[in-house]
N, C-alpha and C positions, 0 to 999 in steps of 0.2 A: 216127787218126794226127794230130799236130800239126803245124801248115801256120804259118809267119812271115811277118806284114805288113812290108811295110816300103813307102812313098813317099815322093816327093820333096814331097808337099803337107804333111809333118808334120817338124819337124826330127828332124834325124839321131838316135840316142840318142848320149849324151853318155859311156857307159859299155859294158860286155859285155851288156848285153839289148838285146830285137828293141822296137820299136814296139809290137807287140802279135802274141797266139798266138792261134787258131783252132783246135779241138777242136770236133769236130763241128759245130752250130748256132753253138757261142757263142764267143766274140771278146772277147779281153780286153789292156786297153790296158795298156801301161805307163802311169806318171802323166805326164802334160806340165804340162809349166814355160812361158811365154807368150814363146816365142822365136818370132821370125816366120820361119818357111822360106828366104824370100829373104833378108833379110839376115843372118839366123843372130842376131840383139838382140833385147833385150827389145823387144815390139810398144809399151808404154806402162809409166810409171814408177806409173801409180796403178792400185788393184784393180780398178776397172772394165775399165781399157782388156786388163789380164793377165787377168781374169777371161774376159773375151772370146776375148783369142789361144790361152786354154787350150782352151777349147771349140770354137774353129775346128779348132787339131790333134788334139784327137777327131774330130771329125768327119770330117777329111779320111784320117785310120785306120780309120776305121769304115767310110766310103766305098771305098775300096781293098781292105776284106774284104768288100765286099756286103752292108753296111746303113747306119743313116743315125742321127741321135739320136734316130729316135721309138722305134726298135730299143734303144736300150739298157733295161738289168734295174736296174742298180743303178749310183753312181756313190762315189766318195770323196774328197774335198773337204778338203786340206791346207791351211791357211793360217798364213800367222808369224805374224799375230794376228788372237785369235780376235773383235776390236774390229771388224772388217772385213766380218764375217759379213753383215749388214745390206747393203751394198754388192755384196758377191759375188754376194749370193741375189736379189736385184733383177738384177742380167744374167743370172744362170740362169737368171731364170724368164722371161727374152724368151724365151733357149734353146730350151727344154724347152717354154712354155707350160702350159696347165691342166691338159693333163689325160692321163691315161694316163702318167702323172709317172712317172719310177723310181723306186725305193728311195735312198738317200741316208745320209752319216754326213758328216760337218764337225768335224776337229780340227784344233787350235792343236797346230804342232810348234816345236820350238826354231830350226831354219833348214830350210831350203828352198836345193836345188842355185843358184848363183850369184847368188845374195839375193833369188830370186823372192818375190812375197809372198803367191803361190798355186798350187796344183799340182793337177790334176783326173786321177784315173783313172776307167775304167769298164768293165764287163761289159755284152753286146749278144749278140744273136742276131741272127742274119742273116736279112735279107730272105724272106718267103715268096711 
């Protein structure tokens, strides 16, 4: 049976989907945009700083279904250019670190919800 995250550590969605769904073991996020919870803005205007608030509101969904980012399986990695990629992947991999890395894809889309210039989803398994 499917179960709906939803916390106040990850911003609201902006649309008719939940945060993320829950199916058995695995936990799948909607994509986040680098909106900070508290204030409902953009955390920072450059890819690092957005790179960063995206992966906080992962994390803080993933935490809320009962795992964490070493849990995640695979991730997908939107960016409005794809010039950026260099940048992005330098903070994900404070993220994530060496090893036991997830799966991974990185495209360049035409926009991004309110001129984000980065959007991360991901698929996780919960805690054992």
């Amino acid at each position: 049976m499917k179960e709906t995250v939803n916390t106040l550590g990850a911003p609201e969605a902006i649309g008719p989907y939940s945060q993320a769904n829950v199916f058995g073991d695995l936990i799948f996020t909607s994509g986040q945009i680098p909106i900070d919870p508290a204030t409902g803005e953009f955390a920072a205007a450059d890819i690092e700083g957005q790179t960063a608030q995206c992966l906080k509101n992962v994390a803080a969904i993933l935490e809320a279904a009962g795992a964490d980012l070493p849990c995640v399986l695979k991730t997908t990695v939107f960016l409005a250019d794809i010039n950026d990629f260099a940048a992005m992947n330098a903070v994900y991999a404070r993220f994530f670190g060496t090893s036991a890395l997830p799966a991974r894809s990185a495209v360049q889309v035409a926009a991004l919800p309110k001129g984000a210039l980065v959007e991360i989803e991901a698929v996780a398994c919960r805690r054992r």
